[in-house]
N, C-alpha and C positions, 0 to 999 in steps of 0.2 A: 545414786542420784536422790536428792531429798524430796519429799513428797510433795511439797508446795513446787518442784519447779515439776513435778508431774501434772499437779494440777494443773499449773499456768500452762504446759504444752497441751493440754486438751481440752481448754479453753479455748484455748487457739485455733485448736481441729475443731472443733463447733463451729468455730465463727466460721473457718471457711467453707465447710461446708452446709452453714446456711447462703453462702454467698450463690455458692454451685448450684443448689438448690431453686436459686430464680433465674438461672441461665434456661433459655429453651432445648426442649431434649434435643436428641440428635436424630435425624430421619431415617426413617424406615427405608431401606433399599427395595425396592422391586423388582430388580435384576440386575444383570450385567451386562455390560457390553466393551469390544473391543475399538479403537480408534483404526481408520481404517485408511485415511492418508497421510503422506509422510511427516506433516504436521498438522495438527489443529489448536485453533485458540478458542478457548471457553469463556462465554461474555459473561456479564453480570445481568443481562437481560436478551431478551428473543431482537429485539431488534441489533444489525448489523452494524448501527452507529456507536450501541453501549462498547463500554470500557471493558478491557480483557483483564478476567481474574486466574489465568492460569493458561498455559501453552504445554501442550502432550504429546507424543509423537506415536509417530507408525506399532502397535499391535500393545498401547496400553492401557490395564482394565480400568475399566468407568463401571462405579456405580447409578444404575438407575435411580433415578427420586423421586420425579413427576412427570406426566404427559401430559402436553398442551397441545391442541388441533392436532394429533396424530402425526406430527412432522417435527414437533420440537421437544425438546426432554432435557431437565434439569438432571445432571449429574455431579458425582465426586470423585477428582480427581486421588490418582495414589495419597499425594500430598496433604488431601485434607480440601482443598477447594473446591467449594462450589458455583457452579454457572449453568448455561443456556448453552446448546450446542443443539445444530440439524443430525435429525438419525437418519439421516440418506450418507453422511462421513460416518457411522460407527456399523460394526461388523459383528453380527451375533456371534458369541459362542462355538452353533456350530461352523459357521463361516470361517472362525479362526483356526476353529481345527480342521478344517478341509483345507485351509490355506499353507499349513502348515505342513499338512501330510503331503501337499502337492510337492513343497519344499524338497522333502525329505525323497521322493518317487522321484524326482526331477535330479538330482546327485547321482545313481543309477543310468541315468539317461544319455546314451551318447550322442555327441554334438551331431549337428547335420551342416556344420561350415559358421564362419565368423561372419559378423552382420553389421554394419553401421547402420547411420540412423541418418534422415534429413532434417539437418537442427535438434529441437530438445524432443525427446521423446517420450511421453507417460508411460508408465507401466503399471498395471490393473490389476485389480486380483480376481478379475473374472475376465472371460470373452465376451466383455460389452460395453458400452459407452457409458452406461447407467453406473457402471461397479466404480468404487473407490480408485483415485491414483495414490499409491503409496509411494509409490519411486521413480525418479526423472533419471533417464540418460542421457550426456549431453551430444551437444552436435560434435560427430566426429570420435564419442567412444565405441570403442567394438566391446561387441556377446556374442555368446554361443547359441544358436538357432536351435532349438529340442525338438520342435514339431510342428504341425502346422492345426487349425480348427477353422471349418466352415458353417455361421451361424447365422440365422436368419436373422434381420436388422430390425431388431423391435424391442421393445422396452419391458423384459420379462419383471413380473410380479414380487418382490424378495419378497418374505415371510415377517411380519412382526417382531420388533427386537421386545418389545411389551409384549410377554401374552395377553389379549384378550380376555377380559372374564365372559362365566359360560351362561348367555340368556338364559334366566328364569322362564320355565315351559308356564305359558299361559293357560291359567286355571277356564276353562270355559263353564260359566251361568250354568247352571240345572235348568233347564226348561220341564216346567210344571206339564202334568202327565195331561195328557188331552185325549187318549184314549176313548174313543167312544163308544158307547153302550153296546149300541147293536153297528154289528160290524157293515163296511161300504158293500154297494156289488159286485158283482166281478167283471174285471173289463173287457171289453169286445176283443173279437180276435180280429186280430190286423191282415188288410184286406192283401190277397195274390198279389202277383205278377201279371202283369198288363196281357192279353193273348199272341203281341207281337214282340214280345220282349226280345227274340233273337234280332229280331231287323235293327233294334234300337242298340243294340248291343256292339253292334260291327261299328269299324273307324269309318269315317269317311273317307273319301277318294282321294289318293295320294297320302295318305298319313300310315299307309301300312307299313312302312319301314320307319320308323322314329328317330335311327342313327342319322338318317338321309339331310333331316333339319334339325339340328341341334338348337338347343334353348338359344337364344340373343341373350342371357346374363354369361350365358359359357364364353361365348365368343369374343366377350371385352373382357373378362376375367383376364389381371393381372397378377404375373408370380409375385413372392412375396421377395425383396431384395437381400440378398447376403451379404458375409462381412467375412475376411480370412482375416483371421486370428494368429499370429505367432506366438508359441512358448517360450521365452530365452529365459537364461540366466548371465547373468555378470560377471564381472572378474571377480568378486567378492562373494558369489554364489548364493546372492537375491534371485527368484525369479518370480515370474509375473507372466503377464498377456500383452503384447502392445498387435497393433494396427498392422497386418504383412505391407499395406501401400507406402506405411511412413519407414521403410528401412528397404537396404538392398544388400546383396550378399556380398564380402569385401573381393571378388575375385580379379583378378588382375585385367586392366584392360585389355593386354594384347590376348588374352585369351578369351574375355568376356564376349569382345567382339564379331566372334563366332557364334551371338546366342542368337540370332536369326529374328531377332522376337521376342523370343521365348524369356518364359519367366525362368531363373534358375531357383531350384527349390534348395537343393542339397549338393555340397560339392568338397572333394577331399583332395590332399597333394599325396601320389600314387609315388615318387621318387623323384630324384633329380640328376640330371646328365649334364657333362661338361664340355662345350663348345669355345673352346680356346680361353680365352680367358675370364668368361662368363659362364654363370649356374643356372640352368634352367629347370624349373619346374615340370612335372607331369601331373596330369592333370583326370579327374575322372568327377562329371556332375551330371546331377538328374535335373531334368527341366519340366515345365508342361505349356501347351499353349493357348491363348486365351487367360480366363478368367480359371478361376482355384475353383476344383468340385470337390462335392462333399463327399462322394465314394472312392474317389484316391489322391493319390498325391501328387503323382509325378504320370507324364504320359510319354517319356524316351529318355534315355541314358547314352552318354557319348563319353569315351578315353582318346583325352588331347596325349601325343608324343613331342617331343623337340626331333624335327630332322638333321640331322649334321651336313645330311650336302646341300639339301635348300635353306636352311638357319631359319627355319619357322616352323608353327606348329603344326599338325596334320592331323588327323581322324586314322586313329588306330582301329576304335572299333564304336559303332551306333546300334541301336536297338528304337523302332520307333514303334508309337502306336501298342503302345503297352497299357497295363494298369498297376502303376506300381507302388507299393506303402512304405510308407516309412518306420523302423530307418533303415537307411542304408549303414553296411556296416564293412569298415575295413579289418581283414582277418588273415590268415593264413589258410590256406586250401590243401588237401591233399590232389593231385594231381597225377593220373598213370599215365610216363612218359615214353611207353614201349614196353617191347617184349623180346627176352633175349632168352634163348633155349627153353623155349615154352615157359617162362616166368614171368611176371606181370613185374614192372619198377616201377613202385609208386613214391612220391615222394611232396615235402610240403614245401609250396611256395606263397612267395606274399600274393595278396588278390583282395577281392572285393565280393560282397554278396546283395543280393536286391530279391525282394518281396514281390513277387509278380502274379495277378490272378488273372487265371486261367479262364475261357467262355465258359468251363460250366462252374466260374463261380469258387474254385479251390484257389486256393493261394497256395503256391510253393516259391521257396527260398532256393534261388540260383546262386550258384558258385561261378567264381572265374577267377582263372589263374592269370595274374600279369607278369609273362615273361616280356621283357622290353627288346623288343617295341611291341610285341604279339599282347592279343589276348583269347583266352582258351577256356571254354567251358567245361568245368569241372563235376557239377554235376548238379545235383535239386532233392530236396527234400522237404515237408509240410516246415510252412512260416509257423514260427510261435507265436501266441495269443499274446496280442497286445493288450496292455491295461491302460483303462478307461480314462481319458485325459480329465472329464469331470467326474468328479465324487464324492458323493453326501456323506461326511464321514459321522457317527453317531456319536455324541456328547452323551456322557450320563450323568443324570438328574436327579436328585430326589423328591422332587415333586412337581407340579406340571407348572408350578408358577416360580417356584424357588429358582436363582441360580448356581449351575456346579459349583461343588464344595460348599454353599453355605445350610445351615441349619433348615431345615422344613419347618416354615411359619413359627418362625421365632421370633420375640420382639426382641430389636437392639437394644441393647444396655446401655444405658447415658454416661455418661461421666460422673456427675454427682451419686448413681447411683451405685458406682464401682467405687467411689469413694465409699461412701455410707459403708460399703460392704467391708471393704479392707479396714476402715477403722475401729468400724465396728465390733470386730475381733481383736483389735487391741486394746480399747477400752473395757473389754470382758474380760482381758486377760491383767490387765490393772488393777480395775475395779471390784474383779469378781460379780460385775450386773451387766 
C-alpha cells in the first residue's frame, strides 16, 4: 500500500475519532439487577404515560444508572437501552440466585397431586403479595403441587437493590476545657427509706393475683392474619408460589365428594381395578380441616377402594387427628407376611409412607403396605430432615458496592476512548510516534 493512501486512512481515524470524542461518555453502572416479572417495559421517563424504549423479560440483567426517590432507577438494558423502570419489578442478585436454587431443589421434589387453578393464576417468586409475578397459569392448566407455606399477611421489608452509601460519623465540636480551679463540694448523701416503707410496698386489695386481671390491651389484642402459600411447578418445570385459595387439587368428583369439608392437601392414584367394562381408580389423600396451620400440613389420611359388589367407592383405611408433613411418598414397603417353620417371610409390596409427629414432639415416617383392598402397617422409622422451603442463598461480591463479576471501582471505558486506544497502537506501529 503507498504511503499517501496510509496517510489519507489516518486522516480519516483522526477525524473520527475527534467526532467520538464530543459524544458524551457512557455511564457508570452502580449495580445490577434482575427483571422480575414475566415482562417489563422500560420508559424514557419515570412517569407511566412516556414512551417505551425497550421491553425485557423475566430473569434479565439490568444495569443500574441512577436513583430517583428511592423507587425508581434508570437502567441499561442487554441491548444497550436506556430508561425508567420501578425497583419494586426488578430482583437483586441475591434474589435471583435464591430463585434459582429454589428452581433447581424444587426438580428433586416429589409432586403432592396435580392442581388447577380458578381462572388465571400469578406465580411469585416469593410467598407474598408484595414479590414480583413472573409467570401466569391459565384458567384450566394443571401443575404439580410441591408443598405447602404458612405466612403471616404483611408486607415484609426487601433489602436495597442500591446499596446505600455509609453516613459519614459526625465530627462532634471540641467544647473548650472549663475546668475549674478549685474543685465543687461533695454532694449530700441521699436521704433513706421512709420508716414504713414495708406497708407502702404491699399491692392493694385484690391485686395480689395479677393473672386474675389481665391488661385491657391483651384482651383486644388481635392475631396477626395469615396466607397459605403453595409451591408448584409446571409442565415446563417453572416454579414459583401462587395463593392455596386460588387453585384446587384436580381429584376426581365422585371421589372428592367424600371430602366432608375438608381441605385436600396431597393426594396419589394407589392402582386401578376393573368393573366390567369400566377402570376405576384407587385412591389415597391427606386432608386437614379448617384453615392450613403452620406446624403441619395435614391432620388425617384416608385410602378410597372400588367395591365390585356395591360399584362405589368405600374407606379401606382412615387415620384422624394426626400431625402430618409433607410429603407424602408413594414407595414400596417391606412387609412380614407370616411365619412358616419358625421363619419370618418378609417381602416388598407397593404402599405408601406419611410423616407423622408424635405428643412428644418426634416425627416418624410410617410405612403401609396396600394389599387391595387391605391396608397394613409396615412399620416406622425417624422422618428425614426437610430442607428449608426459604433460603438466603450467598452471591459473592467483590466489593460492598460493586456488582458480581464486575471490576471493584473501576471506571467504564467510553468508546472513543477504546478507539483512541486501539488506534493508537496502529498509528505507532505506522508511524513509529
Amino acid at each position: 500500500m503507498p504511503m499517501n493512501a496510509d496517510k489519507t486512512i489516518a486522516a480519516a481515524l483522526l477525524l473520527f475519532l475527534a467526532a467520538c470524542s464530543n459524544r458524551p461518555p457512557r455511564a457508570v453502572s452502580l449495580g445490577e439487577a434482575y427483571v422480575g416479572p414475566a415482562e417489563l417495559k422500560i420508559r424514557s421517563d419515570i412517569p407511566l404515560e412516556s414512551s417505551t424504549v425497550a421491553t425485557v423479560r423475566h430473569g434479565d440483567r439490568l444495569e443500574i444508572l441512577q436513583q430517583r426517590r428511592s423507587v425508581f432507577l434508570r437502567v441499561r438494558t442487554p441491548s444497550g437501552a436506556e430508561g425508567w423502570t420501578d425497583a419494586r419489578q426488578l430482583l437483586a442478585a441475591r434474589d435471583m440466585a435464591g430463585l434459582r436454587d429454589l428452581a433447581e431443589r424444587a426438580k428433586r421434589m416429589p409432586s403432592q397431586g396435580v392442581a388447577t387453578s380458578y381462572g388465571e393464576l400469578r406465580v411469585r417468586t416469593d410467598p407474598s403479595a408484595d414479590a414480583p409475578s413472573y409467570l401466569s397459569i391459565k384458567d384450566g392448566e394443571k401443575f404439580d403441587v410441591l408443598a405447602h407455606l404458612v405466612v403471616p399477611r404483611v408486607s415484609a421489608p426487601r433489602p436495597p437493590i442500591v446499596p446505600r452509601a455509609p453516613k459519614k460519623p459526625k465530627v462532634q465540636p471540641r467544647k473548650a476545657s472549663t475546668a475549674a480551679k478549685i474543685p465543687p463540694p461533695p454532694l449530700p448523701k441521699p436521704p433513706g427509706p421512709p420508716a414504713n416503707w414495708l406497708e407502702l410496698s404491699r399491692p392493694p386489695a385484690g391485686a395480689e393475683n395479677p393473672t386474675e386481671n389481665p391488661p385491657a390491651e391483651d384482651a383486644g389484642q388481635k392475631s396477626i392474619p395469615t396466607d397459605d402459600w403453595s409451591l408448584v411447578r409446571t409442565s415446563a418445570g417453572q416454579t414459583g408460589w401462587v395463593l392455596t385459595r386460588r387453585m384446587w387439587m384436580a381429584v376426581p368428583d365422585e371421589v372428592a365428594q367424600y371430602a366432608e369439608g375438608h381441605r385436600i392437601v396431597s393426594y396419589f392414584p394407589l392402582g386401578e381395578v376393573r368393573d366390567g367394562d369400566q377402570t376405576k381408580q384407587e385412591w389415597l389423600w391427606a386432608t386437614i380441616q379448617g384453615s392450613s396451620r403452620p406446624d403441619y400440613d395435614f391432620d388425617s389420611f384416608r385410602v378410597f377402594v372400588w367395591s365390585l359388589r356395591r360399584h362405589r367407592y368405600e374407606t379401606a383405611y382412615i387415620e384422624r387427628n394426626i400431625k402430618g408433613h409433607s410429603p407424602v411418598l408413594l414407595k414400596e414397603v417391606e412387609l412380614s407376611t407370616g411365619s412358616r417353620k419358625g421363619q419370618t417371610a418378609t417381602g416388598k409390596y407397593p404402599g405408601f409412607s406419611i410423616c407423622e409427629e408424635k405428643a412428644d414432639g418426634q416425627r416418624r415416617r410410617r410405612d403401609y403396605a396396600f394389599l387391595t383392598p387391605t391396608v397394613r402397617f409396615a412399620g416406622e422409622r425417624e422422618c428425614e430432615t426437610a430442607e428449608p422451603l426459604l433460603v438466603q442463598v450467598p452471591v459473592p461480591t467483590l466489593s460492598s458496592t460493586a456488582p458480581p463479576g464486575a471490576p471493584a471501582t473501576r471506571k467504564t471505558e467510553s468508546l472513543a476512548e477504546r478507539v483512541k486506544r486501539k488506534w493508537g497502537a496502529i498509528a505507532q506501529r505506522w508511524f513509529g510516534r
